[in-house]
N, C-alpha and C positions, 0 to 999 in steps of 0.2 A: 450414464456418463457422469463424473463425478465432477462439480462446478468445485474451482480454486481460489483460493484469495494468497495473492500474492503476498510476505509481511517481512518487508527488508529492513532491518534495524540494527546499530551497530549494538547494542544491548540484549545477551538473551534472554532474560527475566521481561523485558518489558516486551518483547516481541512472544514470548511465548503468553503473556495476560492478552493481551492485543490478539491473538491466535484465540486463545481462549472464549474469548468475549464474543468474535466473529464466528466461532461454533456455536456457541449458543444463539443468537441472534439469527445464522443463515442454515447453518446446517454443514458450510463449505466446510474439507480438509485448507489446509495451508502448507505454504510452500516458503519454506525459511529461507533468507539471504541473509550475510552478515556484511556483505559488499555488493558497491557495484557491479561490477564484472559478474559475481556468483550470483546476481539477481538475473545480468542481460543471461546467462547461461541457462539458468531455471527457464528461463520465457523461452526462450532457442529451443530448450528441449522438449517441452510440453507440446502435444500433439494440436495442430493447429485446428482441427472440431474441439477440443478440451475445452470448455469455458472459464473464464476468468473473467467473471465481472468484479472484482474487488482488488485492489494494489493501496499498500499503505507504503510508502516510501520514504527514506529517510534522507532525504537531500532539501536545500531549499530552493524557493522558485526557481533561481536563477542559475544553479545547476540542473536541477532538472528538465529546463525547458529544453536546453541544445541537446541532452545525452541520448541516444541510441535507447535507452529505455522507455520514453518517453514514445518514441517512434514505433518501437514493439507495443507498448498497452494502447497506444492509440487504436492501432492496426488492428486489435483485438476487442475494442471496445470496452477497455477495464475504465472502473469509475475510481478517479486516482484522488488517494489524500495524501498532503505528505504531513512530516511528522519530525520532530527534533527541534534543538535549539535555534538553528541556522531560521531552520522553516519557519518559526515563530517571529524572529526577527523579522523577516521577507513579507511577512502573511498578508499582510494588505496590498506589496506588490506584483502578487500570482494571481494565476484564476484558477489554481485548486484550491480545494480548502484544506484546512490543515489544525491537525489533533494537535490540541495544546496539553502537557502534560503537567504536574499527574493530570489522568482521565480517569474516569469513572464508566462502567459498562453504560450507564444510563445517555452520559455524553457520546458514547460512540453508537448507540442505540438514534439518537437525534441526530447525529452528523449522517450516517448510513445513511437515514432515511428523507433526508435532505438532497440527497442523489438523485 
C-alpha cells in the first residue's frame, strides 16, 4: 500500500519542491491541493487503510485549527506542518510547526524528523 503525503499550497512550483523533497526523504507519492475544499476532497477520497502520515498545509493556525481538515488528518493520524505567510506570522501561536520559506531540503529533512 502506497503511504501519501498530503502537499496543499496555493503555489505550484513550491508545492511541487515540497513534493520533491518528501520523495526523497520518504519514499511517499503526494497528493496536490491548491484549496481548501480540493484538500478536504483528496482526504474524503483516499481509501481510509491508505496511510498518510505527512500533510503540509497552507493555512495559518488559526484557520486551520476549526477547519474540517484538521479533523480528517487528525482522524487519520497525519503529522501536520503548515506553511505560508499567514502561518509564519501565527508560528508561535499554533502547536503545529510550521515551514518557513524559502526552505532548503535540509530544513524539511530536520522539521520531518522532528515529528
Amino acid at each position: 500500500m502506497q503511504h501519501h503525503c498530503l502537499v496543499f499550497l496555493q503555489s505550484p512550483l513550491i508545492a511541487q519542491d515540497l513534493a520533491l523533497t518528501m520523495q526523497d526523504i520518504t519514499g511517499f507519492g503526494s497528493i496536490f491541493a491548491g484549496s481548501l475544499d480540493e484538500a478536504e476532497a483528496h482526504v474524503d477520497a483516499l481509501p481510509q487503510d491508505n496511510p498518510l502520515p505527512f500533510a503540509f498545509v497552507h493555512l495559518s493556525p488559526s484557520a486551520y485549527q476549526p477547519s474540517r481538515l484538521n479533523a480528517q488528518l487528525r482522524a487519520r493520524g497525519a503529522k501536520v506542518v503548515l506553511i505560508g505567510h499567514a502561518a509564519e506570522l501565527e508560528a508561535e501561536a499554533g502547536e503545529w510547526p510550521v515551514l518557513k520559506q524559502p526552505f532548503s531540503s535540509a530544513q524539511v529533512v530536520e522539521l520531518i524528523s522532528r515529528l
